[in-house]
C-alpha positions as CSV (number, residue, x, y, z in Angstrom):
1,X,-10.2,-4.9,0.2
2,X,-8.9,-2.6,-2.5
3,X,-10.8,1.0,-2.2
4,X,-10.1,3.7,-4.7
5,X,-10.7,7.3,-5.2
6,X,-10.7,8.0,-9.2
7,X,-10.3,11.1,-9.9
8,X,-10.8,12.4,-14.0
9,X,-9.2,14.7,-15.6
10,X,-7.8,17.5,-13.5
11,X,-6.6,20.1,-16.4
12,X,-6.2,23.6,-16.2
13,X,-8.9,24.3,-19.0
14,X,-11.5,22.5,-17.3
15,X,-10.7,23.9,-13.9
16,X,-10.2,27.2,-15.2
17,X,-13.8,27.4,-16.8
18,X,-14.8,27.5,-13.3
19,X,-12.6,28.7,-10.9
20,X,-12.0,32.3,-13.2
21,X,-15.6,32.9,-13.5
22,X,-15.9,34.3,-10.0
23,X,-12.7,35.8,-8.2
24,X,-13.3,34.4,-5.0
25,X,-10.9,36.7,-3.3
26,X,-13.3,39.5,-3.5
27,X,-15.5,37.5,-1.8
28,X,-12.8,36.6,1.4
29,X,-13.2,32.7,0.6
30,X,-10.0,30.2,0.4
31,X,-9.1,29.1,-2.7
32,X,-10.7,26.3,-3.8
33,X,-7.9,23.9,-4.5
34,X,-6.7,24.0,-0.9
35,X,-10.1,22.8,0.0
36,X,-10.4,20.3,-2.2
37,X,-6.9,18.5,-1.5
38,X,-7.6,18.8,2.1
39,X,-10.9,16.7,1.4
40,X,-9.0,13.9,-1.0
41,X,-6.6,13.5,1.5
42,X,-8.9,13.6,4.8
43,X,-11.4,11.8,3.0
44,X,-9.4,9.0,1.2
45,X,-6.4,8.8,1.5
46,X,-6.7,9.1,5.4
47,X,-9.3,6.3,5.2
48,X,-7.3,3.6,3.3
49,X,-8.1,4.6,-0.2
50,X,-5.5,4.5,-3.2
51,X,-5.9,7.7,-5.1
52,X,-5.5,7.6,-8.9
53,X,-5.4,10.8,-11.1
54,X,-6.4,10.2,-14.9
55,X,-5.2,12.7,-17.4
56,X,-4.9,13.0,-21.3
57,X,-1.4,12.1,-22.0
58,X,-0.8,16.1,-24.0
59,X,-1.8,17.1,-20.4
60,X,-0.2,18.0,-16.8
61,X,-2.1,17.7,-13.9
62,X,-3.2,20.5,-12.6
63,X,-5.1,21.6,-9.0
64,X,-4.8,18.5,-7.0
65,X,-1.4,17.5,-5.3
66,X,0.0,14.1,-6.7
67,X,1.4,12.5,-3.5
68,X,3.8,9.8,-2.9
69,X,1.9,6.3,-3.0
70,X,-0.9,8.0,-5.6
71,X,-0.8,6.7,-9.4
72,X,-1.3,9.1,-12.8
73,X,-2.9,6.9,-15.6
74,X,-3.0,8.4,-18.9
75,X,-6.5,8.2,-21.4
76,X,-6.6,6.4,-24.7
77,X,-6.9,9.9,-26.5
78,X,-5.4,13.0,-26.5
79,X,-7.2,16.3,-25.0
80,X,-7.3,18.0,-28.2
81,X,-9.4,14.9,-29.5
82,X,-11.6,15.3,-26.4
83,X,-12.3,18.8,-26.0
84,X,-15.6,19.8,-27.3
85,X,-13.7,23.1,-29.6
86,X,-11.4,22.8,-32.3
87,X,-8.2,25.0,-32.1
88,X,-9.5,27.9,-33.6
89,X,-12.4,28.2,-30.5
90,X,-15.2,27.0,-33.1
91,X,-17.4,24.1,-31.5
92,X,-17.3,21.0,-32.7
93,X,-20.0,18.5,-33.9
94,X,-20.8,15.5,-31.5
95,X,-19.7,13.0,-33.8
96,X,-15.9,14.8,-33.9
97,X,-15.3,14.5,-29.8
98,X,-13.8,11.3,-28.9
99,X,-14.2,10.5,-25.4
100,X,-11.6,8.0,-23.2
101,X,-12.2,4.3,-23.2
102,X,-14.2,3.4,-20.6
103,X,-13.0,-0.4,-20.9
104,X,-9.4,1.4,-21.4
105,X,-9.4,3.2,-17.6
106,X,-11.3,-0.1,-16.0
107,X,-8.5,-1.9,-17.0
108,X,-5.5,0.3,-15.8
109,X,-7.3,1.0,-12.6
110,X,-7.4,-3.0,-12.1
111,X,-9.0,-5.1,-9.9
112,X,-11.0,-3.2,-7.2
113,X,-13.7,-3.7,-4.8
114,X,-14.9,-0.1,-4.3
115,X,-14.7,3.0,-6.0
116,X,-15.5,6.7,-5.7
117,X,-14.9,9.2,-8.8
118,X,-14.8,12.5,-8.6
119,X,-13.6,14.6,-11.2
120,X,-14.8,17.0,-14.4
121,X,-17.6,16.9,-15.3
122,X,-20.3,15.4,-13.0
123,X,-22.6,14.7,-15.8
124,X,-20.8,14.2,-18.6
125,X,-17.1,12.0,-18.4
126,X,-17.6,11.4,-14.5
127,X,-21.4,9.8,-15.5
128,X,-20.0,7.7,-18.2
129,X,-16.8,5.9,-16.3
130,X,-19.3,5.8,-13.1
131,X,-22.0,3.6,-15.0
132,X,-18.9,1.3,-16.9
133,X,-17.7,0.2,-13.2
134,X,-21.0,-0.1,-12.0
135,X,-21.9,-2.3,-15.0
136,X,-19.1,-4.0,-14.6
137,X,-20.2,-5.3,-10.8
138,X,-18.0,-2.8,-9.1
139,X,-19.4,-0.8,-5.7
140,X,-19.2,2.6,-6.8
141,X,-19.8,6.1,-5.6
142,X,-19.9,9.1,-7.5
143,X,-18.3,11.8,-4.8
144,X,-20.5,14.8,-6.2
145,X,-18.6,17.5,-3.8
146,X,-15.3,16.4,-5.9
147,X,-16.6,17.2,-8.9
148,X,-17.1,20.3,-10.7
149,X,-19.8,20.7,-8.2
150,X,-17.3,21.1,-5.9
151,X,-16.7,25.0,-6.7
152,X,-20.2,25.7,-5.8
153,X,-20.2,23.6,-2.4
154,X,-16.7,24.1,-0.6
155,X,-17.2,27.5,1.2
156,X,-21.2,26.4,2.2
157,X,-21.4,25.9,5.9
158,X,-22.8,22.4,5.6
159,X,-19.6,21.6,3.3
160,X,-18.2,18.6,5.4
161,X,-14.3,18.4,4.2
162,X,-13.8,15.1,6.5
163,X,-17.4,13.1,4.8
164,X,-19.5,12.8,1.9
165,X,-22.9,13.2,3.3
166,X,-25.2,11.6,0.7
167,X,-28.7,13.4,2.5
168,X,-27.3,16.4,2.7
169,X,-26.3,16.1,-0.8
170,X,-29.8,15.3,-2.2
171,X,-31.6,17.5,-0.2
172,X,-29.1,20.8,-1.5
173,X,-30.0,19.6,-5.1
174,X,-33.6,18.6,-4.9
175,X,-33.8,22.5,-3.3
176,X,-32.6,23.6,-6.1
177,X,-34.4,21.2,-8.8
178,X,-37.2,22.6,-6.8
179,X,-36.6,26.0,-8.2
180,X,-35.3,25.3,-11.6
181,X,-38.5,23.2,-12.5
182,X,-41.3,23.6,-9.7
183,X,-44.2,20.3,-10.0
184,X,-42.2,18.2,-12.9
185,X,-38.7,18.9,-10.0
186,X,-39.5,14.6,-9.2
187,X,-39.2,13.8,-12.2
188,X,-36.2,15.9,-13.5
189,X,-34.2,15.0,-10.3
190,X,-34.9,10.9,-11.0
191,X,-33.5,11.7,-14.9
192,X,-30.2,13.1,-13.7
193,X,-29.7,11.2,-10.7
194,X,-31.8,8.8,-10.1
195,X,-28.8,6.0,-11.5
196,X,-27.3,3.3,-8.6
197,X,-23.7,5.7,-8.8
198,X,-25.4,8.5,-7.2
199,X,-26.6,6.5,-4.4
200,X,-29.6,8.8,-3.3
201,X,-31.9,5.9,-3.1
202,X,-34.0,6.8,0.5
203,X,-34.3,3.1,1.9
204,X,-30.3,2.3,1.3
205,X,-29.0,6.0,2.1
206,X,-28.1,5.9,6.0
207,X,-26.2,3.1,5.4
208,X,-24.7,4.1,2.5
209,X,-23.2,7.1,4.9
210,X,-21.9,4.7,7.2
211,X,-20.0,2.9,5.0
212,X,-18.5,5.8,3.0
213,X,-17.3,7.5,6.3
């Protein structure tokens, strides 16, 4: 059985948008990227999982440790094609950012049997390649503590660096839907996460746990 953690596009830009906004020295926490390389490696690659990076091919990896036996794979487009600015900052129109093949990825990750992503951003390029390999019949997980979530989860005491723990997962986020959007929270969590990839579904969930510890 071949079991894979994907994880998209670790660039400095995108990693940077997030970890600079707070100087999390000042606030006596670890830096992030420690954390989250201790969980890809005591979370997958401890448990039998190949780990795959994908970058744009004008881009270096950056924040997560490329170890001997992981794979890079490169994106159909460049990061300057992708990025939602143009190079003088301005933003650009929809219609002018081209996103990385899904078909592209699915077919330089190869045959697989399960598959967890992770990655930038959660609801945006992680969603898309999420809901290709789940189209395409493919068991798959999106790992929502690996993603740009991740930054606002690692240094929470219910942070588990060893497990994913789908409950405790849902239960964080419908707190906080709670508070974004009060009576209409239902509904607004079911819109954003309420796909098979996020596998919060209540009568499959415990088991769900099981199998991804």
């Amino acid at each position: 059985m071949r079991k894979v953690l994907l994880y998209l596009y670790p660039v400095k830009e995108y990693s940077d948008v997030i970890y600079k906004a707070t100087n999390y020295a000042d606030f006596g926490l670890q830096n992030p990227f420690e954390i989250l390389n201790e969980c890809i490696q005591k979370r997958y690659r401890k448990k039998g999982f190949e780990i795959i990076f994908v970058i744009y091919p004008d881009k270096e990896v950056y924040g997560v440790d490329v170890k001997t036996g992981d794979t890079v794979i490169y994106t159909d487009v460049t990061f300057t094609k992708a990025i939602g600015y143009d190079i003088e900052g301005h933003k650009k129109e929809v219609t002018d950012i081209k996103y990385p093949s899904e078909e592209d990825i699915f077919n330089k990750v190869g045959k697989v049997d399960k598959i967890v992503i992770g990655g930038y951003h959660h609801s945006d390029c992680v969603r898309r390649v999420a809901e290709y390999f789940n189209k395409r019949g493919i068991n798959t997980l999106v790992d929502l503590d690996l993603t740009d979530l991740f930054f606002n989860r690692y240094y929470e005491a219910d942070f588990d660096i060893e497990n994913y723990d789908l409950k405790i997962q849902k239960d964080n986020l419908i707190a906080t839907f709670e508070i974004l959007f009060g009576e209409d929270y239902k509904t607004k969590f079911n819109e954003i996460y309420g796909s098979p990839i996020f596998q919060f579904n209540d009568e499959v969930i415990e088991e769900k746990i099981k199998k991804v510890k």
